[in-house]
N, CA and C atoms as an extended XYZ file, in Angstrom:
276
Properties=species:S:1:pos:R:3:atomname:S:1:resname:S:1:resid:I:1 pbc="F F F"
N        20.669       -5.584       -5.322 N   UNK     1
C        19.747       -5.644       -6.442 CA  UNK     1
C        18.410       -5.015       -6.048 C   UNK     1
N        17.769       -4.350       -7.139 N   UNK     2
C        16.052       -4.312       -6.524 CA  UNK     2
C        15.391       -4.610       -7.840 C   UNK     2
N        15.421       -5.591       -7.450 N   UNK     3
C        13.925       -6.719       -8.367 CA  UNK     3
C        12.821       -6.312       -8.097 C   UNK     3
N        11.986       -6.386       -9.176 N   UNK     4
C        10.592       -6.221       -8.994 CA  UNK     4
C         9.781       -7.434       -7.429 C   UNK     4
N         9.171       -6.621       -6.822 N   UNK     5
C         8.469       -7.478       -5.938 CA  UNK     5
C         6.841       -7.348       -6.186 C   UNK     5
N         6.417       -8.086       -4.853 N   UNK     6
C         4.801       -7.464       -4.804 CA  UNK     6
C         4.731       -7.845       -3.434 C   UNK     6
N         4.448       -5.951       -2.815 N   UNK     7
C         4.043       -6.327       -1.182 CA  UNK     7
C         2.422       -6.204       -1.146 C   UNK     7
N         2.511       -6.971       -0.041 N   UNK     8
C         0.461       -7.330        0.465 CA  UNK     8
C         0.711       -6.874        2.016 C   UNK     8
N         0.261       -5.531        1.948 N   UNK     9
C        -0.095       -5.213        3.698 CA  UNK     9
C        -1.320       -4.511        4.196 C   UNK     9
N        -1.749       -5.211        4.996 N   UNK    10
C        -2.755       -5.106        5.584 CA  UNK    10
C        -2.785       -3.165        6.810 C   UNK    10
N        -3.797       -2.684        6.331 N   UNK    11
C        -3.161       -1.517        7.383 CA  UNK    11
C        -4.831       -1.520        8.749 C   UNK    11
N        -4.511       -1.559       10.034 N   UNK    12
C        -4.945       -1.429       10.433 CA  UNK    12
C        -5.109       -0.297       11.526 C   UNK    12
N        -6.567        0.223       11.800 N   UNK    13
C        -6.470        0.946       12.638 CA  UNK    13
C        -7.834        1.924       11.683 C   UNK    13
N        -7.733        3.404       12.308 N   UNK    14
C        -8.852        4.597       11.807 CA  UNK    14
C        -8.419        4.898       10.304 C   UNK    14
N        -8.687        3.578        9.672 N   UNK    15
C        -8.410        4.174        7.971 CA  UNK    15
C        -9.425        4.268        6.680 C   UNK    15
N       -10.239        4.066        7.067 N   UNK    16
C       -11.815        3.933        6.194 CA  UNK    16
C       -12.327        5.216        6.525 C   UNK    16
N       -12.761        5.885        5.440 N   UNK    17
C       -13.111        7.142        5.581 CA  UNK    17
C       -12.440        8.382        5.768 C   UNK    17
N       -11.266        8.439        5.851 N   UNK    18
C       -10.842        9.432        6.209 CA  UNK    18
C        -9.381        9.932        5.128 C   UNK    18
N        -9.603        9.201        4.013 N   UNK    19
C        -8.850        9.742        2.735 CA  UNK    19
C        -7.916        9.165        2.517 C   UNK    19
N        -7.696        7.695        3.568 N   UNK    20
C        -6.714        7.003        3.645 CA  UNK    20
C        -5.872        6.524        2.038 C   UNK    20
N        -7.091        5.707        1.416 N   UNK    21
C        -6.873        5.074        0.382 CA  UNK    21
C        -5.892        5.896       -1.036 C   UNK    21
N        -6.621        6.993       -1.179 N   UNK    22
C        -6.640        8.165       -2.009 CA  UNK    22
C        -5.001        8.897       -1.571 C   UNK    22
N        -4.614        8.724       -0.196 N   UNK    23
C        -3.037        9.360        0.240 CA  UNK    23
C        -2.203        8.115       -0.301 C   UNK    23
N        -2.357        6.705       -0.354 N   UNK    24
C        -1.863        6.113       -0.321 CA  UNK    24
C        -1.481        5.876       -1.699 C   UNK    24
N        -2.560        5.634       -2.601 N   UNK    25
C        -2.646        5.992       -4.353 CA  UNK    25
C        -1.277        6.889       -4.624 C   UNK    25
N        -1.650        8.286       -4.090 N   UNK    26
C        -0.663        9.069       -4.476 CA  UNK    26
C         1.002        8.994       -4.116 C   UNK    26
N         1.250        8.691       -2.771 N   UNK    27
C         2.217        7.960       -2.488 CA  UNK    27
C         2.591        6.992       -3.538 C   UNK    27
N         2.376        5.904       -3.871 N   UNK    28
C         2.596        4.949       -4.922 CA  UNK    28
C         2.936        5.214       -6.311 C   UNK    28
N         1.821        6.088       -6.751 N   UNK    29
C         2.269        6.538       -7.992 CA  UNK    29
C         3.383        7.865       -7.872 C   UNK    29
N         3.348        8.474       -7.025 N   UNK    30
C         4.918        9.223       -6.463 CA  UNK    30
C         6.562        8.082       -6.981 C   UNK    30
N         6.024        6.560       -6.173 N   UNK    31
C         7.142        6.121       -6.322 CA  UNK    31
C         7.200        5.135       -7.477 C   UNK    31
N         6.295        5.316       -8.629 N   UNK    32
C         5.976        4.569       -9.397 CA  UNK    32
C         5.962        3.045       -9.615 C   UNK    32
N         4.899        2.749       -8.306 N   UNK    33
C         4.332        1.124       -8.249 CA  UNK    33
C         2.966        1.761       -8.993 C   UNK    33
N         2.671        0.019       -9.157 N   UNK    34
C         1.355       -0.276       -9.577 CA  UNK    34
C         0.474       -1.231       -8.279 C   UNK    34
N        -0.781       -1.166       -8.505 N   UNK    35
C        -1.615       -2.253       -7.513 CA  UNK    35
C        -2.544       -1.281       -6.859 C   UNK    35
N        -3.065       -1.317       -5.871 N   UNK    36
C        -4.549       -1.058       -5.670 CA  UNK    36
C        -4.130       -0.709       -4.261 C   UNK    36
N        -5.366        0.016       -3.239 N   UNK    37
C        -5.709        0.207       -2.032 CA  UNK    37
C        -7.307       -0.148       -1.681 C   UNK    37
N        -7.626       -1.013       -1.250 N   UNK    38
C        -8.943       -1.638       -0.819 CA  UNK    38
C        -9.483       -1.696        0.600 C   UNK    38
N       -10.816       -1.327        1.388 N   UNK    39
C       -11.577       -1.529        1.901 CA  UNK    39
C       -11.141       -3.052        2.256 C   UNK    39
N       -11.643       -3.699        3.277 N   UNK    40
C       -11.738       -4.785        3.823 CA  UNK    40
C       -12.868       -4.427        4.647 C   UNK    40
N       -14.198       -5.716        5.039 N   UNK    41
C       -15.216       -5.513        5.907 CA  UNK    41
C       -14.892       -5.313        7.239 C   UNK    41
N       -13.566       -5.911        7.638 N   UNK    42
C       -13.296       -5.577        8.969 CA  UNK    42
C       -12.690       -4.429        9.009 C   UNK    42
N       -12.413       -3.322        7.937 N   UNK    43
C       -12.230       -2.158        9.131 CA  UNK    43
C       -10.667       -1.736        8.314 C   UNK    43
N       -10.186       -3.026        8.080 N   UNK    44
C        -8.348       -2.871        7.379 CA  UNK    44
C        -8.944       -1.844        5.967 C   UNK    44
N        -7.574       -2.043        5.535 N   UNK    45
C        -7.225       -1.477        4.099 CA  UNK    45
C        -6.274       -2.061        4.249 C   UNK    45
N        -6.275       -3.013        2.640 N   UNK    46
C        -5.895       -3.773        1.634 CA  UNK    46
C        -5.059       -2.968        0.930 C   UNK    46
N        -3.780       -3.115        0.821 N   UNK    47
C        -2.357       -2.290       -0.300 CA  UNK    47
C        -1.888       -3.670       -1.094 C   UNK    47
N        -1.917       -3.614       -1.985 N   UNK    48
C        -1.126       -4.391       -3.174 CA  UNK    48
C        -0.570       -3.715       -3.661 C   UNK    48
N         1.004       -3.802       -3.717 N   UNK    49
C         1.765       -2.867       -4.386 CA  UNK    49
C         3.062       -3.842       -5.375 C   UNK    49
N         3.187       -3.367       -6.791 N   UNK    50
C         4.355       -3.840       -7.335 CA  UNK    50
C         5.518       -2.796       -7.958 C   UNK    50
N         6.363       -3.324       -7.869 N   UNK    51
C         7.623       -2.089       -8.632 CA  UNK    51
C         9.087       -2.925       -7.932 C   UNK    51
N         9.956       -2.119       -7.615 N   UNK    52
C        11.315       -1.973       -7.565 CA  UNK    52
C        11.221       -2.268       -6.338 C   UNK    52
N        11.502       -3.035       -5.101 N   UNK    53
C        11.994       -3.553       -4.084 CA  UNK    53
C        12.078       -2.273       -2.944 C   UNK    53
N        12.722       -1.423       -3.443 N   UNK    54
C        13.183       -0.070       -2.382 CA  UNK    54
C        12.197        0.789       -2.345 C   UNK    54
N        11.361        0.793       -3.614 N   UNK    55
C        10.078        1.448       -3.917 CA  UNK    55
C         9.320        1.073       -2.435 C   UNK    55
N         9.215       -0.062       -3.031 N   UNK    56
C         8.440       -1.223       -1.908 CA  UNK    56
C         8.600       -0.987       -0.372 C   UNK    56
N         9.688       -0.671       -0.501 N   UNK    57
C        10.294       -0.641        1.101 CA  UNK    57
C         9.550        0.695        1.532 C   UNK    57
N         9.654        1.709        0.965 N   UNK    58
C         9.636        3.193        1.138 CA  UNK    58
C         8.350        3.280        1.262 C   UNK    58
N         7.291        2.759        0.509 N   UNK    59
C         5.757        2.718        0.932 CA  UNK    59
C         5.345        2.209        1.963 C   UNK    59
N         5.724        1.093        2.294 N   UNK    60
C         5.839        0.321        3.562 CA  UNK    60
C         6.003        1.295        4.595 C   UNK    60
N         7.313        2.014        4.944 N   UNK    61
C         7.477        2.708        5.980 CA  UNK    61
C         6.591        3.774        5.638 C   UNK    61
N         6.299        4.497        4.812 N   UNK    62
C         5.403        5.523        4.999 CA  UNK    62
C         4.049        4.658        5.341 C   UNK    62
N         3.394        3.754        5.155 N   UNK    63
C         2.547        3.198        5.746 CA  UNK    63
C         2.478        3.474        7.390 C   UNK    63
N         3.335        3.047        7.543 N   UNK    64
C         4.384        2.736        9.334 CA  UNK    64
C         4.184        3.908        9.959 C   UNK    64
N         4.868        5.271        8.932 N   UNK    65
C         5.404        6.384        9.309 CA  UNK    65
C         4.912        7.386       10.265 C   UNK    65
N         3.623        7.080       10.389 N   UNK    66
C         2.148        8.190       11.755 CA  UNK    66
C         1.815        9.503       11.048 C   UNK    66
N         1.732        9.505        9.815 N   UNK    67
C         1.813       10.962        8.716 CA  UNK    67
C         0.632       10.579        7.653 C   UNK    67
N         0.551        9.480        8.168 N   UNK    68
C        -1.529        8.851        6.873 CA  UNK    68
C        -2.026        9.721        7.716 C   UNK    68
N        -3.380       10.125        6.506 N   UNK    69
C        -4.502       10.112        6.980 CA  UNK    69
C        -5.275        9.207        8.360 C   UNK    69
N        -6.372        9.455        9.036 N   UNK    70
C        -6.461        8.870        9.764 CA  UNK    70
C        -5.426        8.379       10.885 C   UNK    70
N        -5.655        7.283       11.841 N   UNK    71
C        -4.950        6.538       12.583 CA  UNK    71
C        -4.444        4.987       12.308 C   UNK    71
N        -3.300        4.862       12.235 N   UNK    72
C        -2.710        3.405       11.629 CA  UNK    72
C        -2.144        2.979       13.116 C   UNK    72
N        -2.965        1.983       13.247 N   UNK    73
C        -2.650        1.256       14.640 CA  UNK    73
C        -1.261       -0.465       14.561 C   UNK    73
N        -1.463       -0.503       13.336 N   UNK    74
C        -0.573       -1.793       12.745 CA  UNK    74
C        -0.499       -1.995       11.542 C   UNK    74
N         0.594       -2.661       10.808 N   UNK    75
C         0.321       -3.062        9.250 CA  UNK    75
C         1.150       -4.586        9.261 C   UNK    75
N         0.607       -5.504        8.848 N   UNK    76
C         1.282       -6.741        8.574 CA  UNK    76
C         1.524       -6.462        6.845 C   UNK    76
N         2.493       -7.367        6.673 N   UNK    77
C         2.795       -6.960        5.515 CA  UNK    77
C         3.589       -8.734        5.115 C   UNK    77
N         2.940       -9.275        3.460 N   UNK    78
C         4.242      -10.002        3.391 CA  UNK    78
C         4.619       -9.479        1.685 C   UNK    78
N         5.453      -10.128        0.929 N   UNK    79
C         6.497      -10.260        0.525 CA  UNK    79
C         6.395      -11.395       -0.561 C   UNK    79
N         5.952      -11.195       -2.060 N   UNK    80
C         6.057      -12.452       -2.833 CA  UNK    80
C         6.424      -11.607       -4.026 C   UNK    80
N         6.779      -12.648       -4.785 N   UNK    81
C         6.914      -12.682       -6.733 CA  UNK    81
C         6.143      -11.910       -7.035 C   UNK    81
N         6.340      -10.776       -7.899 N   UNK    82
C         5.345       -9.652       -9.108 CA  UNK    82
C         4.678      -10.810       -9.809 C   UNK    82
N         3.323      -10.582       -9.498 N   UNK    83
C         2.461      -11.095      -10.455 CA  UNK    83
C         2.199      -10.632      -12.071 C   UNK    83
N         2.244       -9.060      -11.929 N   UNK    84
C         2.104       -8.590      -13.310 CA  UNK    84
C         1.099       -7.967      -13.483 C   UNK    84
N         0.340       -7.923      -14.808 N   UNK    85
C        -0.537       -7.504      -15.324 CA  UNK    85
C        -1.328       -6.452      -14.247 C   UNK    85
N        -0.813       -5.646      -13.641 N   UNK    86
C        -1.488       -4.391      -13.189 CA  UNK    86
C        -1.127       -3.005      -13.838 C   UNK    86
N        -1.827       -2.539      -14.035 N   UNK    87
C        -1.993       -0.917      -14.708 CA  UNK    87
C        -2.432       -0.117      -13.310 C   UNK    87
N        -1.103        1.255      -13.282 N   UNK    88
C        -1.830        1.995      -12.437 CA  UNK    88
C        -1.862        1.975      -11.074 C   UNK    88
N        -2.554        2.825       -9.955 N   UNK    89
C        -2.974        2.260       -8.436 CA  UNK    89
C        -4.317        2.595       -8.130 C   UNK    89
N        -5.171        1.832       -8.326 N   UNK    90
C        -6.640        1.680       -8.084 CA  UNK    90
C        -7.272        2.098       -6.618 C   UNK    90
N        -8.104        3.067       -6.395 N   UNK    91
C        -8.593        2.899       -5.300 CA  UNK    91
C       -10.116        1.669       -5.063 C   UNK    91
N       -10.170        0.847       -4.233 N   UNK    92
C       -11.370        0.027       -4.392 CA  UNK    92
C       -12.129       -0.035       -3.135 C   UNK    92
């Protein structure tokens, strides 16, 4: 099956500033999720992503993949219920 999900991963490492957010947007709407890419004060970027499960998966590893912008040193990531009501992929 691929049910709608909603992944929350944290990306860490050289990703602020360097077009991270904006590659990641496009990626997403490539695989047509919705949800946002955000700044965090410490340094992360914030991915909220919803859609189709495999969608999900496939952003994830391109997260992973060493082909972002910048340097991605780690990404935790979890795994809950589509909340909904998102339009779009927001950069913030």
């Amino acid at each position: 099956m691929d049910d709608d999900v909603r992944l929350t991963a944290w990306v860490r490492g050289r990703v602020q500033g360097v077009g991270f957010r904006w590659w990641v947007r496009s990626r997403a709407l490539e695989l047509g999720l919705t949800g946002s890419a955000s700044n965090l004060v410490d340094g992360r970027v914030e991915v909220i992503a919803e859609g189709p499960r495999k969608a999900c998966e496939v952003l994830l590893e391109l997260l992973r993949g060493g082909t972002t912008p910048g340097r991605v040193t780690g990404v935790s990531d979890r795994w809950t219920e589509p909340r909904g009501g998102l339009q779009g992929f927001a950069e913030r």
